[in-house]
Each structure stands twice: as structure tokens, then as C-alpha cells.
C-alpha positions as CSV (number, residue, x, y, z in Angstrom):
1,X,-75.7,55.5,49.5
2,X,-75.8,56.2,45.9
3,X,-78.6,55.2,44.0
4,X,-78.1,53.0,40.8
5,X,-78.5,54.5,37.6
6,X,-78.0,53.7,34.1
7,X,-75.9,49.9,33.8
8,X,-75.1,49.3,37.2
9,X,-79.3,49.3,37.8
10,X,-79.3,46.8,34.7
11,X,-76.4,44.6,36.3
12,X,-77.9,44.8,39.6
13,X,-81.3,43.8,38.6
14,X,-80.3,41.5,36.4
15,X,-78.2,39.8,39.4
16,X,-81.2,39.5,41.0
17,X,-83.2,38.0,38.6
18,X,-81.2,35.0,38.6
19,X,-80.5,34.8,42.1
20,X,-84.1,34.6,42.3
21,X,-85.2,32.0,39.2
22,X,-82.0,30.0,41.1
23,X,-83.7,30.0,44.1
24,X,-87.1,29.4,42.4
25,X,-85.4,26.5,40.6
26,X,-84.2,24.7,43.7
27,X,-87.3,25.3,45.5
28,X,-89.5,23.5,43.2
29,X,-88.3,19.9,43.4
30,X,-89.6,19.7,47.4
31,X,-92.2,21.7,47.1
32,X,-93.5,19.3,43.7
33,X,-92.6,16.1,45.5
34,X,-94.7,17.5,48.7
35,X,-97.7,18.7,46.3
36,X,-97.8,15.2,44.8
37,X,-97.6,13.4,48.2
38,X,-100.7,15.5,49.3
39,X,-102.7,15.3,46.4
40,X,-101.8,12.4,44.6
41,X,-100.9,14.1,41.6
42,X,-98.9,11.9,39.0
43,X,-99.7,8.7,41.1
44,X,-97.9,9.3,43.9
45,X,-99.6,7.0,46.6
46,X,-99.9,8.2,50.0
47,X,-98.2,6.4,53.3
48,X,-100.4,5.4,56.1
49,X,-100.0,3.7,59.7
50,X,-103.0,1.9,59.6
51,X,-106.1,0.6,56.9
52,X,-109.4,2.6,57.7
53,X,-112.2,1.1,60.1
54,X,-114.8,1.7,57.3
55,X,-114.5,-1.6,54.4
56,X,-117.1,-1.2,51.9
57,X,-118.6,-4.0,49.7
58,X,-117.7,-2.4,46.6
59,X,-114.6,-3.9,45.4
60,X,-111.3,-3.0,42.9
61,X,-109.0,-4.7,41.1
62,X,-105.2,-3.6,41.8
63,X,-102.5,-5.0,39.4
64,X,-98.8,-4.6,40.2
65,X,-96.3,-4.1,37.3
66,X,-92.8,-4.4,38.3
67,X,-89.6,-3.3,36.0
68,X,-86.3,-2.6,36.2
69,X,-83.5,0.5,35.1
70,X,-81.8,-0.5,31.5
71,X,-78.2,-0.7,34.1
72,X,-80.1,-2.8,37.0
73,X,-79.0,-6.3,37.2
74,X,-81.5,-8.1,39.2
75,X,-84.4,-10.1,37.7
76,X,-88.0,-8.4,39.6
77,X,-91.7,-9.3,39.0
78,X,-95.1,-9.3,41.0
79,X,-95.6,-12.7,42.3
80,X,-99.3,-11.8,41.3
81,X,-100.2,-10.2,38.5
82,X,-103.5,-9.0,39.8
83,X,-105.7,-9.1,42.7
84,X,-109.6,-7.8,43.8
85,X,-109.9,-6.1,47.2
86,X,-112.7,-4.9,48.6
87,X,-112.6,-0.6,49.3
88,X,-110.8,-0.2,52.3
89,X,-109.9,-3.7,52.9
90,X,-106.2,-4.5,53.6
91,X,-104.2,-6.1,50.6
92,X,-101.3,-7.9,50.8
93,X,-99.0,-8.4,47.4
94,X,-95.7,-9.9,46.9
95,X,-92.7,-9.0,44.3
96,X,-89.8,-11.1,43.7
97,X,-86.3,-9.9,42.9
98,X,-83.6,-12.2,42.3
99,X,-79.7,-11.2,41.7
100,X,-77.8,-13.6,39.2
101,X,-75.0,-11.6,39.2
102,X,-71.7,-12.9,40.8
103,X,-71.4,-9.6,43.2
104,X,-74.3,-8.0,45.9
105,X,-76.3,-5.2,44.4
106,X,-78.3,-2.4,46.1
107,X,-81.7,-1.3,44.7
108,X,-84.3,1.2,45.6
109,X,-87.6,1.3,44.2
110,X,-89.8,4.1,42.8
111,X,-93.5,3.9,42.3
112,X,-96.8,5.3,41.4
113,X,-100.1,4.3,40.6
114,X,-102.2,4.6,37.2
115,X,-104.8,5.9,36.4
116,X,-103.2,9.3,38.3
117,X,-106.4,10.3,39.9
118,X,-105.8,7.2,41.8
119,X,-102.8,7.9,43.8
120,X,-104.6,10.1,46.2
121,X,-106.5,7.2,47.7
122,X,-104.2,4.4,46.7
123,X,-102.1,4.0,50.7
124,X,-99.6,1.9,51.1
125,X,-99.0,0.6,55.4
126,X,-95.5,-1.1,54.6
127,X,-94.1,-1.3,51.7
128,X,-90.0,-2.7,50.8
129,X,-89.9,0.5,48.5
130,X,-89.9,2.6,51.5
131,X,-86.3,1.1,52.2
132,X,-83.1,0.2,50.0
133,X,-82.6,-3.3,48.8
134,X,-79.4,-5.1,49.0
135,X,-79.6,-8.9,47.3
136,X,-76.7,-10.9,47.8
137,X,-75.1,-13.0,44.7
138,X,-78.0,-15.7,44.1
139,X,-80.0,-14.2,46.5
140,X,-84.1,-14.2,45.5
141,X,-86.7,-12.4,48.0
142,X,-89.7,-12.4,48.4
143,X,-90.7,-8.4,48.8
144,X,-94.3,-7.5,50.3
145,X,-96.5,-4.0,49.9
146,X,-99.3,-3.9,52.6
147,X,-101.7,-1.5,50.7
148,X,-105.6,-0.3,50.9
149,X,-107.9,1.9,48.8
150,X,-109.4,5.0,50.9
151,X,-113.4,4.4,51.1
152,X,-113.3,8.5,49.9
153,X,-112.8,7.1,46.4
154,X,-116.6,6.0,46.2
155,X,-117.6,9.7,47.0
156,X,-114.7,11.6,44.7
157,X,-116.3,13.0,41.3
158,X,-113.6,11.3,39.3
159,X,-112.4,8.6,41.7
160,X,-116.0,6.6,41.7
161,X,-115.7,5.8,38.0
162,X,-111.9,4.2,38.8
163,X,-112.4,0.4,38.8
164,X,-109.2,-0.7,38.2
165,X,-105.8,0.5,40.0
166,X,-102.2,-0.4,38.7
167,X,-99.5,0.1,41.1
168,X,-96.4,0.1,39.1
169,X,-92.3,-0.1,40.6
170,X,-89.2,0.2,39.5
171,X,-85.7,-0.8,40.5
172,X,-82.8,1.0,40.2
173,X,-79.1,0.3,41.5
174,X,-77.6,2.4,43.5
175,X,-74.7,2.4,45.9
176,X,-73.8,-0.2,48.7
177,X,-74.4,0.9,52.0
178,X,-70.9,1.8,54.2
179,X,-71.8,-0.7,56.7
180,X,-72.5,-3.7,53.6
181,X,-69.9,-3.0,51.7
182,X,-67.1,-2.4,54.6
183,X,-68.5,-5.8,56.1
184,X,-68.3,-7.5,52.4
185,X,-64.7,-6.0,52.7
186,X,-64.1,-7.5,56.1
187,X,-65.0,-10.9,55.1
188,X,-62.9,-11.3,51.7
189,X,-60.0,-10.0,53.7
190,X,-60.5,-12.9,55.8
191,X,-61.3,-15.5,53.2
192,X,-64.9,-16.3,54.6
193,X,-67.0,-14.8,51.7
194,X,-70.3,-12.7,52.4
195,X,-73.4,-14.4,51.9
């Protein structure tokens, strides 16, 4: 094989400088959504199966803010605005989404927490953000978020001076499921309505 000289070594390496920033490019979204879910960075709250053994006396207030997309529909709000929980005690909020629209809309929620430094020992157990949404016309729910704050936050150099967390959500609309939408089509073929 030949090797490249002169402006095929130019075209070649320049090739391969964007096949490699491409590749760089697409890379980073997982691994910057993974590096926030470990850490905590930018909010992002961690998932857990289960609230810790260990509750401390100390306690922290969590407010919930709720908003919606400028093209979302739906009417959403915490049911409370604010609550005090006690470090690694298991808290239980409610948000409330109502559709006034005359057609079902599907949501699905993103989130984080404030201040950032937070979001490493802000976990949620269950939360309705971890599925999508789907509100019928008129339809209001009630949503819940089973959440605790890690004991660890006592002990963290930042974290200990963090007495108050926000946990913030916002809706978006998205797409009907197949299975909803080929069922709403199933019953306005047949004149019964979907409810």
C-alpha cells in the first residue's frame, strides 16, 4: 500500500477528524445523562427501591414546583406547596394535572432538584414521572412522588449547609401511545366514546 502524501493525507485526516468529533458528539448525550444520574450534577435526583434504615432528627424542607411546556394543554400544580421531612424519612407529595381540553393528551415529565448539589441525595422510590401520562378529556389525577433525602447529606462538605430542597417538574406533550390511540380509534368507530 501506498502511503499518503501531500492532499490525499490532508483529506484523509481531515475525514477522520470528523468521523471522530461525530462520534464524540453522539457519545456525549449518554454518557452526560449517566454522569448526572451518578453524581447529581444539574439536579438530577437519583432512583431508589427502598428509603434508608438510618432517619436522623435533623429535618429539611422540600418544596415542589410544577410547570408546564408553552404547547402543553393540561392545567398541573403540587397539591402542597411545601413540606418538612425529617433526613432519611420517607415523604409522600402529590401533583395534580387536569386536561380541559375536548381530546386525551399524553405528558411526560422532566425533573430536577435545586439547589444542584442536592440532586445527589435527593431519591425518589416511585415517582409518576418515571412513566408517561395519558389524561382523558376532563380527566384530573391525582399524581404521587415517594421521595427521601440520603442521611450522607449531613456529612457532605456542601450538602450539610442545604436546608431547603426544591424538587421542580415539568410536563410536556408528547405522542399517544399505539395501544391508547388505536383503542380511542376503536371506540369512535363504534360510537361508544373513550373515557
Amino acid at each position: 500500500m501506498m502511503p499518503l502524501t501531500g492532499p490525499r493525507k490532508t483529506v484523509a485526516q481531515t475525514v477522520g477528524l470528523v468521523l471522530l468529533m461525530g462520534g464524540l458528539a453522539w457519545a456525549s448525550v449518554p454518557f452526560y445523562d449517566w454522569f448526572c444520574r451518578v453524581t447529581g450534577f444539574g439536579g438530577v435526583t437519583g432512583v431508589s427501591d427502598v428509603a434508608p434504615d438510618d432517619v436522623l432528627d435533623d429535618t429539611i424542607t422540600v418544596r415542589f414546583d410544577g410547570s408546564l411546556n408553552n404547547r402543553m394543554a393540561w392545567e398541573f400544580k403540587p397539591v402542597e406547596r411545601e413540606m418538612e421531612v425529617r433526613i432519611g424519612e420517607t415523604g409522600l407529595a402529590f401533583y395534580e394535572a387536569y386536561n380541559p381540553t375536548d381530546r386525551p393528551i399524553a405528558g411526560s415529565a422532566s425533573y430536577n432538584v435545586t439547589p444542584y448539589q442536592a440532586g445527589g441525595f435527593f431519591n425518589k422510590i416511585q415517582c409518576f414521572c418515571f412513566e408517561e401520562q395519558v389524561l382523558a378529556p376532563g380527566e384530573r389525577v391525582q399524581m404521587p412522588v415517594t421521595f427521601y433525602v440520603d442521611p450522607e447529606i449531613v456529612e457532605d462538605r456542601d450538602g450539610k449547609y442545604i436546608h431547603t430542597i426544591t424538587l421542580s417538574y415539568t410536563f410536556y406533550e408528547i405522542d399517544l401511545p399505539e395501544d391508547y390511540a388505536a383503542a380511542q380509534d376503536s371506540a369512535t368507530s363504534s360510537g361508544t366514546g373513550l373515557n
